[in-house]
C-alpha positions as protocol buffer text, in pm:
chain_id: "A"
residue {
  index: 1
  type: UNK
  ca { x: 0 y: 0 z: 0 }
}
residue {
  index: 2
  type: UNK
  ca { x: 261 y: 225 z: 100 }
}
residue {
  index: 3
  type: UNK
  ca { x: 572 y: 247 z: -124 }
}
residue {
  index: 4
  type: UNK
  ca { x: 835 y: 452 z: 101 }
}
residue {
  index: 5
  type: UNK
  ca { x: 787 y: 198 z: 396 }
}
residue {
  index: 6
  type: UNK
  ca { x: 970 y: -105 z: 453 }
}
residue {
  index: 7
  type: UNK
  ca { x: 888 y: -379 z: 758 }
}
residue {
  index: 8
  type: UNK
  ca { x: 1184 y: -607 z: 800 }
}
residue {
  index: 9
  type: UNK
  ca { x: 1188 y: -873 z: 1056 }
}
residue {
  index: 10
  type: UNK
  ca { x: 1560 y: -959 z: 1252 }
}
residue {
  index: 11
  type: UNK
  ca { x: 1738 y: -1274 z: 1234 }
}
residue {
  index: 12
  type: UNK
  ca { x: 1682 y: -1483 z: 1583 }
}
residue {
  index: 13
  type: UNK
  ca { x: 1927 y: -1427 z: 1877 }
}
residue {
  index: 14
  type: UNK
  ca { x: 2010 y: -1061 z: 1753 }
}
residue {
  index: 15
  type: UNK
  ca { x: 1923 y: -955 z: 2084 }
}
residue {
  index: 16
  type: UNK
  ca { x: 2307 y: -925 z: 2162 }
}
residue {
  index: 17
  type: UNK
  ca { x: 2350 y: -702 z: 1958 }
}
residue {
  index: 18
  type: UNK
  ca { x: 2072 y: -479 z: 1917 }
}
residue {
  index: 19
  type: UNK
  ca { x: 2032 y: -419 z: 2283 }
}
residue {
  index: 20
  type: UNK
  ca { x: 2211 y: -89 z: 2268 }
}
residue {
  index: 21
  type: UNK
  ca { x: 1933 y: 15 z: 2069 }
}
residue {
  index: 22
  type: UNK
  ca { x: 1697 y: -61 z: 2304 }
}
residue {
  index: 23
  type: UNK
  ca { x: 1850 y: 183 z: 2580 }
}
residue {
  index: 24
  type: UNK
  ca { x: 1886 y: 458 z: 2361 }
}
residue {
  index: 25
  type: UNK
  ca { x: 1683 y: 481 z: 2063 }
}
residue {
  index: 26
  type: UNK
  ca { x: 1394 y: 242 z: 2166 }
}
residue {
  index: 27
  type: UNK
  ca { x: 1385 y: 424 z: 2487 }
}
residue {
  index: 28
  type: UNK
  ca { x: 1379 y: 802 z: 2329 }
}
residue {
  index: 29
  type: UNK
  ca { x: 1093 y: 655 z: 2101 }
}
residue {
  index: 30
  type: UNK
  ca { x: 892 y: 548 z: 2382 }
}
residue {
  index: 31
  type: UNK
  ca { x: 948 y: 851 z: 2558 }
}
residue {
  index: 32
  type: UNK
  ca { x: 796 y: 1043 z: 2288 }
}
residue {
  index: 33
  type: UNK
  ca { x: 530 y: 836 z: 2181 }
}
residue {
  index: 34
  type: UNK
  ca { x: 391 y: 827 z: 2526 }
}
residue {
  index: 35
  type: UNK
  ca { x: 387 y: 1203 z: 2549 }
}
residue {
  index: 36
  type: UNK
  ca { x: 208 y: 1204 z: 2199 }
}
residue {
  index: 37
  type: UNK
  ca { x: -52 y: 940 z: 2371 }
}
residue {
  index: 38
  type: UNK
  ca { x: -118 y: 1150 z: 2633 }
}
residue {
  index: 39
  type: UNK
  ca { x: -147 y: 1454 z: 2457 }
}
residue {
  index: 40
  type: UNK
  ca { x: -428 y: 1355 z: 2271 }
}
residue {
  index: 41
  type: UNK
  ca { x: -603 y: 1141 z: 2566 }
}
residue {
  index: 42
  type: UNK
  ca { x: -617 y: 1483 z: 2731 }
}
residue {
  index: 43
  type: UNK
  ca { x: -747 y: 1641 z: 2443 }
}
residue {
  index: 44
  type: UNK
  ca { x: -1039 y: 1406 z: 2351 }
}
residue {
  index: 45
  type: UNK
  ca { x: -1153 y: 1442 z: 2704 }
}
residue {
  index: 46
  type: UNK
  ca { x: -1205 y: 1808 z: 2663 }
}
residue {
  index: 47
  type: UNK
  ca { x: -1459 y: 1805 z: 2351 }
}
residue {
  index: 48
  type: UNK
  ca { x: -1793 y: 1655 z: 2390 }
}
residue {
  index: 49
  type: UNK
  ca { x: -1719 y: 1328 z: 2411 }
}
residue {
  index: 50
  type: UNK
  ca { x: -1695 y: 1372 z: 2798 }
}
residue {
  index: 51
  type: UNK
  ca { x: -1837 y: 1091 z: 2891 }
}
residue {
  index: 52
  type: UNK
  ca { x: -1573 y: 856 z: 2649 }
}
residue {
  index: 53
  type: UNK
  ca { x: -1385 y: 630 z: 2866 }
}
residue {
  index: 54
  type: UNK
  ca { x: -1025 y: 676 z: 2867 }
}
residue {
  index: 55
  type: UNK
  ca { x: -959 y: 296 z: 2739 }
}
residue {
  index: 56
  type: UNK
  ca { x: -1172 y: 388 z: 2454 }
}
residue {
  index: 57
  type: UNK
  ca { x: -955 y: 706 z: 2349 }
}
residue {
  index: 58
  type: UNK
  ca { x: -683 y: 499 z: 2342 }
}
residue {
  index: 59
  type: UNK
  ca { x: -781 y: 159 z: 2132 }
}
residue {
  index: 60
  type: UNK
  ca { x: -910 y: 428 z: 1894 }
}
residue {
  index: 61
  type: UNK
  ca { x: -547 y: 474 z: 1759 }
}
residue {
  index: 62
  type: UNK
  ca { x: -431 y: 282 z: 1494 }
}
residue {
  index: 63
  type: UNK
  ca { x: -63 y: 218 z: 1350 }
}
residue {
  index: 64
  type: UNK
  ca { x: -127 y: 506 z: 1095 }
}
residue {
  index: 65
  type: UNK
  ca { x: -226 y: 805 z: 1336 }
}
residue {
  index: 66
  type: UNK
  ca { x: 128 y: 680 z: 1552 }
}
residue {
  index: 67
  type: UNK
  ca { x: 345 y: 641 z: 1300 }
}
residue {
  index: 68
  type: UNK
  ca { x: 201 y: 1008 z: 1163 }
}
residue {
  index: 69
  type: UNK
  ca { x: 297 y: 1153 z: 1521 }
}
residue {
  index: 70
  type: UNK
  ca { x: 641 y: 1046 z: 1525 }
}
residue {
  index: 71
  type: UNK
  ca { x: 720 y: 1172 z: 1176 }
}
residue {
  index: 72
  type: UNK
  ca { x: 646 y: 1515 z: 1292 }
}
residue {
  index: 73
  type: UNK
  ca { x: 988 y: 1632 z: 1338 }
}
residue {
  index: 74
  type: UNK
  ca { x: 1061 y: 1940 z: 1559 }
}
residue {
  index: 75
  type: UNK
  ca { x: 680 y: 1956 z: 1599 }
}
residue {
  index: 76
  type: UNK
  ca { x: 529 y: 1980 z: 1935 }
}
């Protein structure tokens, strides 16, 4: 569907060496994916879908909308 994306799967027991990535890069990612996550939790809760449960906000995300958030470079 998408022709500038690529999914590639590692080799088994590459955990050795890719666990550097994992404290830095994996880590950062998190970091701000979960601020992302929250950002818009809070913000659905403010329009008129008060009564939305929290859980709800959150399943309603889907690969695309993350993977849009973290392209955003430099954008807060």
């Amino acid at each position: 569907m998408f022709s500038n994306i690529k999914v590639a799967f590692l080799p088994k027991n590459t955990t050795s060496r890719t666990q550097c990535l994992d404290v830095g890069v994996i880590k950062n990612w998190k970091v701000k994916f979960r601020k992302k996550l929250l950002q818009y939790g809070c913000s659905q809760t403010g329009r008129t879908n008060v009564h939305k449960k929290a859980s709800d906000i959150i399943k309603s995300i889907d690969l695309l909308k993350a993977i849009r958030w973290m392209n955003k470079r430099g954008k807060k």
